[in-house]
N, C-alpha and C positions, 0 to 999 in steps of 0.2 A: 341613736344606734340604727343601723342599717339591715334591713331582713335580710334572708341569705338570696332570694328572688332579688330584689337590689341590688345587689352583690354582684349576684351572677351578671345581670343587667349591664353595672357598670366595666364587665371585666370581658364579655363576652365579644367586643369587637376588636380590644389588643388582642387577646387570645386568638381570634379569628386571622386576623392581621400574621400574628406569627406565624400560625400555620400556612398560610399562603407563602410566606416570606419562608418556610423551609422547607414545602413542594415544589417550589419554584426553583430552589439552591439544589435539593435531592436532584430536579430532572435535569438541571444544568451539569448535573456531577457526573449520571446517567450518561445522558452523551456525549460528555469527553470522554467516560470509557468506551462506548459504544466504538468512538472514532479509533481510539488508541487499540484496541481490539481489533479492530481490524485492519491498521495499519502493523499490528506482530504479525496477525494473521497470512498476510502479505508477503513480510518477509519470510516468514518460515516458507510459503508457497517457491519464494524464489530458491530459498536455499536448498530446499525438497528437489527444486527443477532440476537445479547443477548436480546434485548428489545422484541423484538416478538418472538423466539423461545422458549424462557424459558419459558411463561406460555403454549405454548403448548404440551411443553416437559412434564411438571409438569403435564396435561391434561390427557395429553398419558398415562403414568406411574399409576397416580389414577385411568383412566379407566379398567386401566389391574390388576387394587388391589394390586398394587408395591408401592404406593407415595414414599417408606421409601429407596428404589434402589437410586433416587440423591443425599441423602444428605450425602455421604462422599467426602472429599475436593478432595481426587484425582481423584473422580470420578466426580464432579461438573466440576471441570478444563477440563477434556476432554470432558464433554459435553459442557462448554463455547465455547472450541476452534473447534470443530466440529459444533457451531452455526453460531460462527464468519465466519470459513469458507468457509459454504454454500450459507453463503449470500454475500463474495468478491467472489466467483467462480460465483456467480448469475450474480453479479453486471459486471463482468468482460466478463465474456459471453454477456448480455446483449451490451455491449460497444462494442463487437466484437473483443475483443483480442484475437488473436492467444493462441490456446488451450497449445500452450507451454509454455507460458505467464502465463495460468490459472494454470496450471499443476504446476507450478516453484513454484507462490506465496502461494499455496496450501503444498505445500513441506515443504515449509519456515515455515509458521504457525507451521504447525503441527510440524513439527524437533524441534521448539522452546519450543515445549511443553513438548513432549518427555522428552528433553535434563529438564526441571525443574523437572519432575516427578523420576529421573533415581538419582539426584541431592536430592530427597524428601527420597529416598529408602536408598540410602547412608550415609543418616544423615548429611548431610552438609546447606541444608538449610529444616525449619520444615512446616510445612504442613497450618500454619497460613501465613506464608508470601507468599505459593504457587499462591494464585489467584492474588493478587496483581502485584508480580512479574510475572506473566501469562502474563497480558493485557501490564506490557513494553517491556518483549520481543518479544512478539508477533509485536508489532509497530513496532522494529528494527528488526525483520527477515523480515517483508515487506519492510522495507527501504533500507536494505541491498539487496535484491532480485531483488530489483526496480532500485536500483545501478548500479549490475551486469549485466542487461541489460537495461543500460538510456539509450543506442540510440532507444529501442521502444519504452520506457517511455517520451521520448520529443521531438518524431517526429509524424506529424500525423499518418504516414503509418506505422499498425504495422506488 
């Protein structure tokens, strides 16, 4: 028969073993939320941007005796992605992310919009499906961006 010191002895480095092996699973689980967190967070920023900037954009324009300057599609698209934007570069600032961070995801938007409009001019896709397809590539160049640097995206320290 084995004293409970022996016991402990023999049990004490599976034991230790698991806990490593479920610190390890806990912080891997940790930063996929961290990452998923702040890619909602992101969205909500864009979708915050269009809801409030667009009537003041609208504001602007009417007050300069222009209303009639937003309402073509390629032009509404860059005003969308230039609202969306300003309000992840806000949000992102705010949070305190490294201006490279801010700079990068800002890149990303905009290239994604770009690359639709470049796509609208060449006749490959028509000016009806622009805005639409705007807001899902716009999603994947921030996911994509947010990818290419997850280790700031899912650690606190960025």
């Amino acid at each position: 028969m084995t004293s409970p010191a022996e016991h402990a002895a023999d049990t004490t480095p599976a034991l230790h073993g698991a806990v490593v092996r479920d610190r390890a699973r806990l912080k891997g689980h940790t930063a996929l939320l961290r990452f998923a967190r702040h890619y909602i967070e992101m969205v909500v920023a864009m979708v915050i941007g269009m809801v409030v900037l667009d009537p003041l954009e609208s504001l602007l324009t009417s007050a300069l005796g222009q209303p009639h300057v937003l309402h073509g599609t390629m032009v509404m698209a860059l005003v969308m992605a230039a609202s969306m934007t300003v309000a992840v570069v806000g949000w992102m600032w705010l949070r305190r992310h490294r201006l490279r961070l801010i700079a990068e995801m800002a890149v990303a938007m905009n290239a994604a919009i770009l690359a639709l409009l470049v796509l609208v001019q060449v006749g490959l896709i028509g000016e009806h499906a622009l805005l639409m397809s705007a807001h899902v590539v716009m999603f994947l160049a921030m996911f994509v961006a947010m990818l290419a640097r997850r280790r700031q995206y899912m650690h606190p320290t960025r």
